[in-house]
C-alpha positions as CSV (number, residue, x, y, z in Angstrom):
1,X,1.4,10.7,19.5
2,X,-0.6,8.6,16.7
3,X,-1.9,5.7,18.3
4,X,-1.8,3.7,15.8
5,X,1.0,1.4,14.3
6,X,0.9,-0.1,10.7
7,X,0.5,-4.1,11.3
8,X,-0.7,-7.2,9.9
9,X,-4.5,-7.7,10.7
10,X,-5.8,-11.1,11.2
11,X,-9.3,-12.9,11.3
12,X,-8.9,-13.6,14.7
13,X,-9.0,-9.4,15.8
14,X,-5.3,-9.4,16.6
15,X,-2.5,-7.8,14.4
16,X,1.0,-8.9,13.8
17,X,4.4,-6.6,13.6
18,X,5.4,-9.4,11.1
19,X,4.0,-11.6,8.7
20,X,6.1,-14.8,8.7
21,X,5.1,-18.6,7.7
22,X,6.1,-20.6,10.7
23,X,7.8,-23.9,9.7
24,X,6.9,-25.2,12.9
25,X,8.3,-29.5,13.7
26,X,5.9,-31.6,16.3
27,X,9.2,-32.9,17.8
28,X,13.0,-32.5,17.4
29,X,13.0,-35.5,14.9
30,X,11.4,-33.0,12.5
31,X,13.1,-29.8,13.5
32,X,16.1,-29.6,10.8
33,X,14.0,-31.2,8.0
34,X,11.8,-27.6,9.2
35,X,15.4,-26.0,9.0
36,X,16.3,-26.6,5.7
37,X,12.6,-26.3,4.5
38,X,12.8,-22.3,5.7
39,X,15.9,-21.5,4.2
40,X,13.9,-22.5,1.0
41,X,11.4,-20.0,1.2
42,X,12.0,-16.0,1.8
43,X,9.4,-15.2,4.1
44,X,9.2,-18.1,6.4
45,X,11.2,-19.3,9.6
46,X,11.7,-22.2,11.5
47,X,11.6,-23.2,15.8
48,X,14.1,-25.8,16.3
49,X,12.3,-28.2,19.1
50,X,14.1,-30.3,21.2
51,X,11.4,-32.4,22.7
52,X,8.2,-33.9,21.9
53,X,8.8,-37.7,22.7
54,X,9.8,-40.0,25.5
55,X,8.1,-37.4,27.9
56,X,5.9,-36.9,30.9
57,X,2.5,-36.1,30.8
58,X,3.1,-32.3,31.9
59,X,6.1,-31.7,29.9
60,X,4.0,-32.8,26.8
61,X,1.5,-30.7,27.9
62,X,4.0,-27.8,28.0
63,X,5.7,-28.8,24.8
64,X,2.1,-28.4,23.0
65,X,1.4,-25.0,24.5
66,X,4.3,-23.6,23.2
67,X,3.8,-24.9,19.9
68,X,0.4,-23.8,19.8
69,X,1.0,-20.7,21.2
70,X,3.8,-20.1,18.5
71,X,0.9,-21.3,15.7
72,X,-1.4,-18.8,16.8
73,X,1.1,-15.8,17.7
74,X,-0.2,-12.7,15.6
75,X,3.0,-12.2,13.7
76,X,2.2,-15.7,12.1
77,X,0.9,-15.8,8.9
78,X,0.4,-19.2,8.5
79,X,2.0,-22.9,9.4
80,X,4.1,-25.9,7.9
81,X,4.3,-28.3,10.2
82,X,6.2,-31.2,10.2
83,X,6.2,-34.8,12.1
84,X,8.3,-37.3,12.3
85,X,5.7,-40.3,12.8
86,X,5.5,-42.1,16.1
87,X,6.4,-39.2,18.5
88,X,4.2,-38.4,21.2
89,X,1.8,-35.9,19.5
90,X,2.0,-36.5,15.7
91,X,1.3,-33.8,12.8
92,X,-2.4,-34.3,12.2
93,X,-3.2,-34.1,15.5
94,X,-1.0,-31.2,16.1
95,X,-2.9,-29.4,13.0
96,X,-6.3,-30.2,14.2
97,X,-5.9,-28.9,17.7
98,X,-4.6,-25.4,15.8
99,X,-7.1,-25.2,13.4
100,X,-9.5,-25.8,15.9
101,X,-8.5,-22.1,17.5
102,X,-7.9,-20.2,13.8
103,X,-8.8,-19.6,10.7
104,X,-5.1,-19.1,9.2
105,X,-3.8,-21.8,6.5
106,X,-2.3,-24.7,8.1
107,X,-1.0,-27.9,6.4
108,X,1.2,-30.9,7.7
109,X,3.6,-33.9,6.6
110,X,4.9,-36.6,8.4
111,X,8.6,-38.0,7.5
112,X,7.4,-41.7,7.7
113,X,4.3,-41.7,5.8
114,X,6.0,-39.7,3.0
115,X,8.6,-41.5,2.8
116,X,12.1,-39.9,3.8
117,X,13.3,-36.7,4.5
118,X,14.1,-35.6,1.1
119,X,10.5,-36.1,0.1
120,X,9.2,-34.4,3.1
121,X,11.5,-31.1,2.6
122,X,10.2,-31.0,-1.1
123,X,6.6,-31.4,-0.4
124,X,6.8,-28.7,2.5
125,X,9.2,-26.2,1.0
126,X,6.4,-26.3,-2.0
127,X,3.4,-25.8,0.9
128,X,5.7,-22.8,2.1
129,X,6.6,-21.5,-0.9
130,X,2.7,-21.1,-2.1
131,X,2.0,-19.9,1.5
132,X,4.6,-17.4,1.7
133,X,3.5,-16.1,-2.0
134,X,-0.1,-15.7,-0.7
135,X,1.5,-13.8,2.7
136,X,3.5,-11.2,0.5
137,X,0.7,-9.9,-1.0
138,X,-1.2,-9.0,2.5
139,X,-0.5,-4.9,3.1
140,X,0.3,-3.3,6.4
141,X,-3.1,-0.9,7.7
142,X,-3.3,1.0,10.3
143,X,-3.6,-0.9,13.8
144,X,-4.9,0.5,16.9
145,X,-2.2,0.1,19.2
146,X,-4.4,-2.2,21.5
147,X,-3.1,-5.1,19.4
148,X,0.6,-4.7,20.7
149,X,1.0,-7.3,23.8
150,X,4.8,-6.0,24.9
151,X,7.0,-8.6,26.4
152,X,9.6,-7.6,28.4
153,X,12.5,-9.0,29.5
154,X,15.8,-8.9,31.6
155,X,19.0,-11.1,30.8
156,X,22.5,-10.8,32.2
157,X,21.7,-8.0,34.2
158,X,24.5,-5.6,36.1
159,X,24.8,-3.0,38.1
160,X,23.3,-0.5,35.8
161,X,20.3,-2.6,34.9
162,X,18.3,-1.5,37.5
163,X,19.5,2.2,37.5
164,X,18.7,2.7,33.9
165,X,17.7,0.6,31.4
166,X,15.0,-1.6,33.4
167,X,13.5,2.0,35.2
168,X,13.4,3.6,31.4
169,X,11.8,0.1,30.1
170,X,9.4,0.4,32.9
171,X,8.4,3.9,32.2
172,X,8.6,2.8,28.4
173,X,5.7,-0.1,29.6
174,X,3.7,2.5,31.4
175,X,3.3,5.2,28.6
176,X,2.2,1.7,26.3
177,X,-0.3,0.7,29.0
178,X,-1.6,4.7,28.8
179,X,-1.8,4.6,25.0
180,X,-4.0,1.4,24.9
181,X,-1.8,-1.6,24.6
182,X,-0.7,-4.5,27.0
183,X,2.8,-5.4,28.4
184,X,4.0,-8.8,30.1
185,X,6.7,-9.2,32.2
186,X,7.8,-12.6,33.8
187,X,10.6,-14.6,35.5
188,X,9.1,-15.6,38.3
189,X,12.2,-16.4,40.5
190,X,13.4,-13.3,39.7
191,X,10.8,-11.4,42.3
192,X,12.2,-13.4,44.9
193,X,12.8,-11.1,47.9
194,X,10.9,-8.3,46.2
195,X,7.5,-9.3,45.3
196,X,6.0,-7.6,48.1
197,X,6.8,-4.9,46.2
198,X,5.3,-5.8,43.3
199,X,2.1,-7.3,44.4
200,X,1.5,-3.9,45.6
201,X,0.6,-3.3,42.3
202,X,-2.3,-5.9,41.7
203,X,-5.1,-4.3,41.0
204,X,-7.2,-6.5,43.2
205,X,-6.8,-8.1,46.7
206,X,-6.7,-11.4,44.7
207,X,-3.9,-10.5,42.0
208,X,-1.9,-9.7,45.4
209,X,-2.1,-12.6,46.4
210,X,-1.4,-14.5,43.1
211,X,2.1,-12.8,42.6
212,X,2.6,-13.7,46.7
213,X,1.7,-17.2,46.4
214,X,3.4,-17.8,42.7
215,X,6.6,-16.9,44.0
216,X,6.3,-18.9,46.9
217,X,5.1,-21.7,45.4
218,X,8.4,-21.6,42.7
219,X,10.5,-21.4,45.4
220,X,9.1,-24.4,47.5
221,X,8.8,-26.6,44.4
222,X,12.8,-26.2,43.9
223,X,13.1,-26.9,47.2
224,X,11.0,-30.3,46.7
225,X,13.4,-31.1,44.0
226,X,15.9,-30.4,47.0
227,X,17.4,-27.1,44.6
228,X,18.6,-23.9,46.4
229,X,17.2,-21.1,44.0
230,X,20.1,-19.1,44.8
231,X,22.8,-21.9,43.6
232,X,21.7,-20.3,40.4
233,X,20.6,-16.4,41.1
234,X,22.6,-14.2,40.5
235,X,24.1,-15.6,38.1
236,X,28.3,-15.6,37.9
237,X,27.7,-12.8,35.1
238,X,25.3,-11.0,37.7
239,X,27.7,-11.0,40.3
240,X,30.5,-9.8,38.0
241,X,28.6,-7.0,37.3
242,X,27.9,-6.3,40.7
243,X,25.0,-8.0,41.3
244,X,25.5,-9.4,45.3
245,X,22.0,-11.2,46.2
246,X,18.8,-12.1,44.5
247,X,16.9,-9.8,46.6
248,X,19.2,-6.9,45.1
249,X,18.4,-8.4,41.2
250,X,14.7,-8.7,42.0
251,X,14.6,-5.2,43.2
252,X,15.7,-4.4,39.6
253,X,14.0,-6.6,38.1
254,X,10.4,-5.7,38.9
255,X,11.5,-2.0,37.9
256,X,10.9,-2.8,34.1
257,X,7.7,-3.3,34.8
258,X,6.6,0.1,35.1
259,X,3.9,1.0,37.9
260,X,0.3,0.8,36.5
261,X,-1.9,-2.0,38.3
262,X,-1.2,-5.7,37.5
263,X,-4.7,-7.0,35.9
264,X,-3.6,-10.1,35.1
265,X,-1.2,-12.9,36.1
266,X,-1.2,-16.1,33.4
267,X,0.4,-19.4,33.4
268,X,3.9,-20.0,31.2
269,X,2.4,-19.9,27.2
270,X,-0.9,-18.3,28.3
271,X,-2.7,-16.0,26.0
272,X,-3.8,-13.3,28.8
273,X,-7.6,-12.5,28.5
274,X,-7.3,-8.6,30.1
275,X,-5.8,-5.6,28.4
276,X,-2.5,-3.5,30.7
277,X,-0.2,-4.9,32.8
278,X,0.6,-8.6,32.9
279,X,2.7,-11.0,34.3
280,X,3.3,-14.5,33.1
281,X,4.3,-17.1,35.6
282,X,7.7,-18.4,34.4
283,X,11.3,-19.7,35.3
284,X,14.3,-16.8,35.4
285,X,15.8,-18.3,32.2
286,X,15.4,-15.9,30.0
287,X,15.3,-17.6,26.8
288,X,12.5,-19.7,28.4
289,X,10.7,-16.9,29.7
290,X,11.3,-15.1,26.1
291,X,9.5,-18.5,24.5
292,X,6.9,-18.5,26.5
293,X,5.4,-14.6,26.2
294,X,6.0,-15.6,22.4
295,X,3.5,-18.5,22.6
296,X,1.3,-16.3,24.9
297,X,0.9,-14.0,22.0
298,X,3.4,-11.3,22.1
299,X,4.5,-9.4,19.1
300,X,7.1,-7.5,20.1
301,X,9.5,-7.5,22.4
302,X,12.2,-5.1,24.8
303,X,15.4,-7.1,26.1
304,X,17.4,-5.3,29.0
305,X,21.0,-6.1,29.4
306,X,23.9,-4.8,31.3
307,X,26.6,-7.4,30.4
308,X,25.3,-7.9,26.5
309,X,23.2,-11.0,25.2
310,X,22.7,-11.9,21.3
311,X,19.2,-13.5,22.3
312,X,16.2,-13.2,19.4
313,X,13.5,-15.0,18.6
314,X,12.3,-15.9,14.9
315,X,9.0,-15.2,15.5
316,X,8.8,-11.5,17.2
317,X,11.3,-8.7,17.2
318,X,13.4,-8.5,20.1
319,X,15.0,-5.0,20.8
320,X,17.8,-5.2,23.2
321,X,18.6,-2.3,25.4
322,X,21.9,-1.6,28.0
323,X,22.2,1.3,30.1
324,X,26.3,0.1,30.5
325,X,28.5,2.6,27.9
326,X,31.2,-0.4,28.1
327,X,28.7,-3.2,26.7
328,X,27.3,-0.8,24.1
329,X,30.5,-0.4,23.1
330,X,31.5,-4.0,22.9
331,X,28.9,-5.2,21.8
332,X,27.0,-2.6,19.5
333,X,26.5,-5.6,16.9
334,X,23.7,-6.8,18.9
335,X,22.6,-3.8,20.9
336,X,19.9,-1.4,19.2
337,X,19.5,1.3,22.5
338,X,22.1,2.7,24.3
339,X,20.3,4.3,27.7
340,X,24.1,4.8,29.3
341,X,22.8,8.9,29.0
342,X,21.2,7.7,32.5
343,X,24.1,6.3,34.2
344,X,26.0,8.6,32.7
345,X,23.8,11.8,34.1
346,X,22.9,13.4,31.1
347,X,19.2,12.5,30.3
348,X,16.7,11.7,32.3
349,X,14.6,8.1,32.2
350,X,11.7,9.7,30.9
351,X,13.8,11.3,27.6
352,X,15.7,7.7,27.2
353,X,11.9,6.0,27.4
354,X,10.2,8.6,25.2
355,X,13.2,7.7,22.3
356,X,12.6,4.1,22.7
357,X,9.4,4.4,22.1
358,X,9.9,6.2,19.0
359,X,12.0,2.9,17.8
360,X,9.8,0.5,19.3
361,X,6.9,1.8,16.8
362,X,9.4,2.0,14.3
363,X,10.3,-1.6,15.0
364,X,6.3,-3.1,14.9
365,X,6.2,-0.8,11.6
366,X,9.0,-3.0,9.7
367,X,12.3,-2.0,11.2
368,X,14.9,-5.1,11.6
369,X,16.0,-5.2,15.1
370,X,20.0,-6.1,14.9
371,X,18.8,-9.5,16.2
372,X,16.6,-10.2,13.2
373,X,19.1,-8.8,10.8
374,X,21.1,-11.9,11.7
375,X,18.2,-14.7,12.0
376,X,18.7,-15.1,15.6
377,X,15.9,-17.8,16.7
378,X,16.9,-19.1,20.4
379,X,14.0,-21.2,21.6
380,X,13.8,-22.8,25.2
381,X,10.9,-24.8,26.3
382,X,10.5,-25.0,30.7
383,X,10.3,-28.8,31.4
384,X,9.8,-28.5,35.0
385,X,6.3,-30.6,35.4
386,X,4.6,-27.4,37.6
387,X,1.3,-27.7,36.0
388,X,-0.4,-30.9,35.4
């Protein structure tokens, strides 16, 4: 196989499956002034923030992390950004800490100094519109597959989740990991009951005990809150797909994964620093977990599910993948890989991971997944004030 895929390269080293200007708002103030700017401009998209003001200290310093980590993504281009005035981090200062860590082209508006929203949308849909016109010109060259970072994900998982699709999505992580690149799974809560398992796979004594003691420690912060975890795993779409415990759902869980040594494990919205397996601290919501691999640099992106989710993400392609016939069926709008061949007994995980493969480089060469086709961008920032 070519190990290679044809990418966006950047200054920074990295390379992008996409090539997007990010119209990117400090706070939700700005956010559909940012909406309307992007469906100005082909070529550009927009995160719709909900936060950003009134906040504690650690949820700021979340909120940032995110929004830097989505300036600095690979499949970024370059950034709008837009501020409303008086929140809690405002647009210059939200610009210089970014181009403080790039070189890409970066400009900013606030809707107070400019006077209105109206002026603000036409001063930054002409910013984007020059931007995007410089961005269309950049060609794709061949990339060393060492730039992919592969996120990986779970979300309304059934019985068939961890049978098929997450064991082929693990194998699928594995042959990556062989060929030079770097996958990240996440969801802490989610290896409740089975990280012994996983931290099996640290490749040192201390990455053990990292994946021991970060599940631990989400579990006992809940319980500081005075939260159950399991009022909320499995989830009622879990357990109608057969799902019984969380211990069961882990066990499925960490099997996307694959089985090469953990090198890594990284806080939510933390660009890891090692190449090959990674795991990124975060909460079992997967929309939250999706946002932050996307701030911690991922550029592309393989989405289990065994009851059917729409979930994408304007930044990074999201593939989703079932290994249920029924959901594929019901929902083939939004599914792109059908792995029921497994549950059904007629292919094996390693032929179902060696296909999606073949579409996954497809997808980081220019494909549309169906999420993309429809301009899916669901964002969820974790506000749970865990690191200060």
């Amino acid at each position: 196989m070519e190990r290679y895929f044809l990418g966006y390269k950047r200054s920074e080293g990295r390379a992008g499956t996409r090539n997007h200007v990010l119209i990117l708002p400090t706070c939700a103030c700005a956010s559909e002034s940012c909406r309307v700017v992007a469906s100005q401009v082909k070529g550009s998209v927009n995160i719709i923030v909900n936060t950003g003001c009134s906040d504690v200290a650690a949820n700021t310093e979340m909120t940032q992390r995110v929004l830097i980590g989505f300036a600095l993504n690979p499949n970024v281009y370059g950034v709008v950004i837009i501020g409303l005035g008086c929140e809690t981090v405002p647009h210059k200062e939200l610009r210089e800490k970014i181009q403080a860590l790039t070189s890409k082209p970066i400009v900013s508006f606030g809707i107070q100094e400019i006077g209105g929203t109206v002026n603000t949308i036409c001063e930054a849909t002409k910013a984007a519109s020059a931007m995007a016109a410089k961005a269309a010109v950049q060609q794709r060259v061949p990339c060393d597959l060492s730039d992919i970072l592969l996120g990986i994900e779970c979300g309304g998982s059934d019985a068939t989740s961890g049978i098929s699709s997450n064991p082929a999505v693990g194998d699928l992580s594995d042959r990556m990991i062989d060929l030079g690149a770097s996958t990240m799974m996440s969801e802490t809560i989610e290896f409740l009951g089975a990280e012994h398992v996983l931290a099996r796979r640290g490749a040192t004594k201390e990455i053990h005990n990292q994946i021991i003691e970060m599940v631990r420690a989400f579990e006992e912060h809940l319980g500081a809150a005075g939260q159950n975890c399991r009022t909320g795993q499995p989830t009622p779409g879990n357990k109608a797909g057969g799902l019984s415990t969380l211990e069961e759902k882990s066990l499925g869980c960490i099997r996307k994964g694959g089985t090469r040594p953990v090198v890594e494990v990284v806080q939510e919205a933390i660009r890891p620093t090692k190449t090959g397996a990674i795991i990124m601290d975060t909460p079992g919501y997967d929309i939250a977990s999706v946002t932050s691999k996307v701030a911690g640099g991922c550029n592309a992106y393989v989405f289990t599910t065994g009851r059917g989710t729409p979930t994408g993400n304007a930044i990074v392609p999201v593939i989703k993948i079932t290994g249920n016939p029924k959901t594929y069926r019901k929902m083939i709008d939004n599914i792109d890989i059908d792995v029921s061949c497994i549950t059904e007994g007629t292919c094996t995980v390693q032929e179902a991971s060696a296909d999606m493969l073949e579409f996954l480089l497809e997808v980081c060469n220019g494909k549309m997944t169906k999420a993309e086709s429809y301009g899916f961008s669901d964002i969820a920032i974790d506000h749970i004030c865990r690191f200060i």
